[in-house]
C-alpha positions as CSV (number, residue, x, y, z in Angstrom):
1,X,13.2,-16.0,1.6
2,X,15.2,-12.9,1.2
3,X,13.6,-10.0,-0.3
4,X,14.6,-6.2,-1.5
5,X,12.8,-3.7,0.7
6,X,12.4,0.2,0.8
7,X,13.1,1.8,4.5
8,X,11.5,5.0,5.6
9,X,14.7,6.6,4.0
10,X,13.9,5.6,0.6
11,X,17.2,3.5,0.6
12,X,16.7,-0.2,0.0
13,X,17.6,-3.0,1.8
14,X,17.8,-6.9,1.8
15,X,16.1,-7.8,5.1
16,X,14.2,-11.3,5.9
17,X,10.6,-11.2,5.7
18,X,8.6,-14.1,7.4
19,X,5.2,-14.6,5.6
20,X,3.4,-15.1,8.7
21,X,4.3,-11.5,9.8
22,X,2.7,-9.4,6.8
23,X,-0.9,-9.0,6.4
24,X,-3.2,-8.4,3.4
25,X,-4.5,-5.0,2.7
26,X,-7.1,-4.0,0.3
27,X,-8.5,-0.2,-1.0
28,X,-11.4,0.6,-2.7
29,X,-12.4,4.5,-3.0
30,X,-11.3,7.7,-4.3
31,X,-8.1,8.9,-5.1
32,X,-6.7,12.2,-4.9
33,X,-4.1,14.9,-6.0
34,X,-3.5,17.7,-4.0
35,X,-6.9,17.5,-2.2
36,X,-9.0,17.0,-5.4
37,X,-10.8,13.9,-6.4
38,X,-9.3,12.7,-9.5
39,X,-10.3,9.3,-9.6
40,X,-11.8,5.9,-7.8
41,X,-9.4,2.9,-7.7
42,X,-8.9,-0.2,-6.3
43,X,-6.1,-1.6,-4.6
44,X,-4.3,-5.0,-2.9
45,X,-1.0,-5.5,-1.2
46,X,0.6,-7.5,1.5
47,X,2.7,-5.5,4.1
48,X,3.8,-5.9,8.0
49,X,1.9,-2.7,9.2
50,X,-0.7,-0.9,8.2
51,X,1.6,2.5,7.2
52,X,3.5,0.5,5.0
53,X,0.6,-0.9,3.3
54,X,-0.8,2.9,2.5
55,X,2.7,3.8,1.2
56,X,2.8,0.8,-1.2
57,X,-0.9,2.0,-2.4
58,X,-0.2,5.8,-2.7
59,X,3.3,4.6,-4.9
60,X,0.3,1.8,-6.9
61,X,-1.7,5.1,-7.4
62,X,1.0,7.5,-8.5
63,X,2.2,4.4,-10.9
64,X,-1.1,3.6,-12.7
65,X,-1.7,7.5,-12.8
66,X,1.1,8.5,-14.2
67,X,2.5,10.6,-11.4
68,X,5.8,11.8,-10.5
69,X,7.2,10.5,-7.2
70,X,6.9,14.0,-5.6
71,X,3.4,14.7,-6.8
72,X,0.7,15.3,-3.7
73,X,-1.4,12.2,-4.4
74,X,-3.3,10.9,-1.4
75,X,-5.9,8.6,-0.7
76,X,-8.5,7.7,2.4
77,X,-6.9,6.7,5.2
78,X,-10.2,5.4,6.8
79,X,-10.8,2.6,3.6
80,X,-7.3,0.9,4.1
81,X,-8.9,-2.2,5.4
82,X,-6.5,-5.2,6.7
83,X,-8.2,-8.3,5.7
84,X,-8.5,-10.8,8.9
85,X,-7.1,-14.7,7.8
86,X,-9.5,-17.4,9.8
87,X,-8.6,-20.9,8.6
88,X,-6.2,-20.1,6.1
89,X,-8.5,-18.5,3.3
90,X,-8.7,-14.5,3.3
91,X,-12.5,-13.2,4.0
């Protein structure tokens, strides 16, 4: 299945994604605009590497906040946890 995907150039791109290469990552903690906590949120997406997953998260954030694209909005690197798949069911 053919999807529409964002490169690290911001342009987007039609490029195959194979289901058993992305992973599911989940957030849970604070949120923050230029280096002040504004808020705690929680977060889910499925992405092929962990830097992608943060990006879709910080764009979640900056969406439900009400942010502008350019704004400073950042959140814990250390709480981007990939969730591990054992028999087919997420733990």
């Amino acid at each position: 299945m053919e999807q529409l995907h964002r490169e690290k150039n911001g342009q987007l791109s039609f490029i195959p994604v194979h289901e058993s290469t992305r992973s599911k990552y989940t957030y849970h903690g604070p949120v923050f605009l230029a280096g002040r906590h504004i808020a705690d949120m929680k977060f889910a997406t499925w992405a092929s590497s962990y830097d992608q997953a943060y990006a879709q998260m910080v764009f979640q954030a900056k969406e439900k906040l009400g942010h502008k694209r350019n704004s400073k909005t950042t959140l814990s690197k250390t709480l981007v946890k990939k969730e591990e798949e054992q028999y087919g069911k997420s733990c």
